[in-house]
C-alpha positions in Angstrom: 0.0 0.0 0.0 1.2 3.1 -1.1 1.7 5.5 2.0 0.5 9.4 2.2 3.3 11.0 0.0 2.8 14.0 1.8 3.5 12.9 5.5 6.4 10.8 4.4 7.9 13.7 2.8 7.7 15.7 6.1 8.6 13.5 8.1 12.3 14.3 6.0 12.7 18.0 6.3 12.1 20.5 8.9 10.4 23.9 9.2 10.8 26.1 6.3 13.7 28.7 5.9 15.5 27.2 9.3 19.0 27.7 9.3 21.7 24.9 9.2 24.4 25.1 11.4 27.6 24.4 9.2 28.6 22.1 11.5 25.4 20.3 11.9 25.7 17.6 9.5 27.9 14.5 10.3 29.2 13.5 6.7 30.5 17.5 5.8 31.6 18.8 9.6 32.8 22.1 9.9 35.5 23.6 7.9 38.6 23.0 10.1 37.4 19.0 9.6 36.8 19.4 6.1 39.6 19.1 3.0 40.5 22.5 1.3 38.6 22.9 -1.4 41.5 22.7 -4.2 40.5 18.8 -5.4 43.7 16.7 -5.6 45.4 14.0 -3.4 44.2 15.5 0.3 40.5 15.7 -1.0 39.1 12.0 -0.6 36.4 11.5 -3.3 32.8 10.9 -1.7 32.6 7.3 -0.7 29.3 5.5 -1.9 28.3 5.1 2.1 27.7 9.1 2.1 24.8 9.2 -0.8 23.1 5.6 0.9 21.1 8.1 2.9 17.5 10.2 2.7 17.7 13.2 -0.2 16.8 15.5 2.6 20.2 14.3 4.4 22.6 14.3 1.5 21.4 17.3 -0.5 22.5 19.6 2.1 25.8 17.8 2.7 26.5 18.2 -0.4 26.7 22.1 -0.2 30.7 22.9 -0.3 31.5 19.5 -1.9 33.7 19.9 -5.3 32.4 18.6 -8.0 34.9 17.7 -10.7 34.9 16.9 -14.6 38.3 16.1 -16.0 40.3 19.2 -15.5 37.3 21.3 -14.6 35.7 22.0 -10.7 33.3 24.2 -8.8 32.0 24.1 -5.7 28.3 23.0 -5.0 26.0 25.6 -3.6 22.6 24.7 -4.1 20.9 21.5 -4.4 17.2 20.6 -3.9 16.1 16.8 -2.2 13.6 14.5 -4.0 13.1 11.5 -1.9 11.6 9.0 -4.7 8.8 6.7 -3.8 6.5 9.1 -1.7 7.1 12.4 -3.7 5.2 13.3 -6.7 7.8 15.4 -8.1 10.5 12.7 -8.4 11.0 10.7 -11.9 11.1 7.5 -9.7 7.4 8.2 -8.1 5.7 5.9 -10.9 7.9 3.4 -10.6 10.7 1.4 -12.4 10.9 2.6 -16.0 14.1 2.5 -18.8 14.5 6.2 -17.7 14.6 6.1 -13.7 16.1 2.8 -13.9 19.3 4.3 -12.1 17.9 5.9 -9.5 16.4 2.1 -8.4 20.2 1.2 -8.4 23.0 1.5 -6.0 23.7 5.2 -4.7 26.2 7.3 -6.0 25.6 7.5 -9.6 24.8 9.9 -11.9 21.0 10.7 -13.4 21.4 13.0 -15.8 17.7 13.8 -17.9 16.7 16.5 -20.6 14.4 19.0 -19.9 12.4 21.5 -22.4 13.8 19.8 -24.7 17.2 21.6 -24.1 18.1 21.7 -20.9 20.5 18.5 -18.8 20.1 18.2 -15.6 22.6 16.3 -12.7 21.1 14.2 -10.4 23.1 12.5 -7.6 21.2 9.1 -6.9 20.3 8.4 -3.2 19.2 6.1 -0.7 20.2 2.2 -0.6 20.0 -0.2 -4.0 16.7 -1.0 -4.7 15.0 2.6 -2.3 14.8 5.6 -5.0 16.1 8.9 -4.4 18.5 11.5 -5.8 19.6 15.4 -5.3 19.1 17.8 -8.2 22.7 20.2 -8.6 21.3 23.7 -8.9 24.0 26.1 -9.2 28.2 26.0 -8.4 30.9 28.4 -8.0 33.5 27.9 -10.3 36.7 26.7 -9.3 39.6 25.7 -12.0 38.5 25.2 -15.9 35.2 26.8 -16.0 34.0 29.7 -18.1 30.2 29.9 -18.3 27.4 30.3 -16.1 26.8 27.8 -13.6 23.6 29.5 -11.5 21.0 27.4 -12.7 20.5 22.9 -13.6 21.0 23.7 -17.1 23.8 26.4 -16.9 26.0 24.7 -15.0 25.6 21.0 -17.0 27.1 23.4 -20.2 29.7 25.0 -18.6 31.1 21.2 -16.6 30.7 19.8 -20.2 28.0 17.2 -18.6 25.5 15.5 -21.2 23.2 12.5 -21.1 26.2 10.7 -21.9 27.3 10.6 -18.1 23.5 9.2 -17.4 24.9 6.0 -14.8 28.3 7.6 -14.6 29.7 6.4 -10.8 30.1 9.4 -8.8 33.1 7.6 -6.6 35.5 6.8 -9.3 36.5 8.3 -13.5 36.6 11.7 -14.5 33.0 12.3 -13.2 33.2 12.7 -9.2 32.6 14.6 -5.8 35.1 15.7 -3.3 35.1 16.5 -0.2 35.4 20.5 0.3 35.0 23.0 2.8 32.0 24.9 4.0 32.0 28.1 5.7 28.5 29.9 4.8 25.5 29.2 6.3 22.9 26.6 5.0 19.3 28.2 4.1 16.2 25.8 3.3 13.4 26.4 1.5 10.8 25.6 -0.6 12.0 23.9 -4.2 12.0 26.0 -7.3 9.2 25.4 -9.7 7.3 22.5 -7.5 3.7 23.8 -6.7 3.5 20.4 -4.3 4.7 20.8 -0.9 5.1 24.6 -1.2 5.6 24.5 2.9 8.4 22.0 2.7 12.2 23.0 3.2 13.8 20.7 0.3 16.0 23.3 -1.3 19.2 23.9 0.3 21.9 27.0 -0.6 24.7 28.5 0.8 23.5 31.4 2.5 25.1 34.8 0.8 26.9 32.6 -2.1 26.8 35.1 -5.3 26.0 31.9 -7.4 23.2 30.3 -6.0 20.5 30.6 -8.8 17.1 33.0 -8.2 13.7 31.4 -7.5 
C-alpha cells in the first residue's frame, strides 16, 4: 500500500527557511574538519556510504563538496532533495521505468535527464540499492577550468561539459566525481523552485550569501 506522499515527505525536512548550522551535518563537519577545497590528493572523493542516505540528508551535505569533470571543478552551492517513492515530483514516483532505472540502483551514480527539450540536468542518486532517491545540482561556483554560467540545472551541465552521456556515470570513481570541500556559509532551506507540491516544505538547500546560487 502506497503511503500518504505527503506525511512521508515531512517526516524528512524541517520547518521552512531554518537555518543549518555548518557544522550540523555528520558527513561535511565544519571547515577546520573538512579538505581544502582545491580537489587533488588530500581531498578524498565521496565514498558510496555518504549518498546511501534520505535526499533530505545528503542534499545539504552536499553544499561545499567539489564537484569535478576532467580538468574542470566548482564548488556546489545549491541542491534541492527528492526523496523517490513518496514524492510526486520525483521521476522515480511511478515506478521502475528504462529512464529512472538508475535511480532504483546503487547510490552514488549519476542521473542526468533533458528537460524542455534543451536543458540536462545532474542528479546524484540516493538512498540504498533498490530505495529511489536522488539530489538535483542547482547552481556552483567555479573553481579551476570553467568559463560559463553555472547558476542554474541547465547552466551549469554546459559550462562542466556534462550530457546524457554521463546518465549512470559512478560518482566515486573516473573523470566524473565529488570531493570533499570545505564549508563556511551558512545553509538556508526552502521551498523547491518550480514544484507547486509541498510549497511549505524546506527541500531546497543553498549557501546562505553565495553570489551563485540561482534566483527562484
Amino acid at each position: 500500500m502506497r503511503l500518504q506522499p505527503g506525511n512521508q515527505i515531512r517526516q524528512l525536512a524541517s520547518r521552512p527557511g531554518r537555518q543549518v548550522d555548518p557544522g550540523e551535518q555528520s558527513h561535511v563537519g565544519s571547515a577546520s574538519q573538512c579538505a581544502p577545497a582545491r580537489p587533488g590528493p588530500a581531498t578524498p572523493i565521496l565514498p558510496r556510504s555518504f549518498y546511501a542516505r534520505p535526499a533530505a540528508e545528503v542534499a545539504p551535505d552536499l553544499l561545499g563538496c567539489i564537484l569535478v569533470h576532467g580538468a574542470r571543478s566548482a564548488r556546489i552551492v545549491e541542491a534541492e532533495a527528492y526523496p523517490g517513492r513518496n514524492d510526486p515530483a520525483s521521476h522515480s514516483y511511478r515506478g521502475l521505468t528504462p529512464r529512472t532505472r538508475v535511480l532504483f540502483g546503487p547510490p552514488g551514480h549519476a542521473y542526468v535527464y533533458l528537460i524542455y527539450g534543451m536543458h540536462e540536468c545532474l542528479n546524484f542518486v540516493t538512498m540504498p540499492d533498490g530505495e529511489p532517491g536522488c539530489v538535483l545540482i542547482r547552481a556552483l561556483e567555479p573553481l579551476h577550468g570553467v568559463k560559463l554560467p553555472t547558476n542554474g540545472p541547465g547552466r551549469l551541465t554546459r559550462a562542466m561539459a556534462i550530457t546524457r552521456r554521463h546518465y549512470g556515470a559512478d560518482l566515486t570513481r573516473g573523470r566524473l566525481r565529488v570531493h570533499f570541500g570545505e564549508r563556511t556559509e551558512p545553509v538556508a532551506a526552502g521551498p523547491r523552485i518550480g514544484i507547486g507540491l509541498y510549497p511549505d516544505l524546506p527541500l531546497r538547500f543553498w549557501l546562505q550569501g553565495n553570489p551563485f546560487v540561482s534566483r527562484p
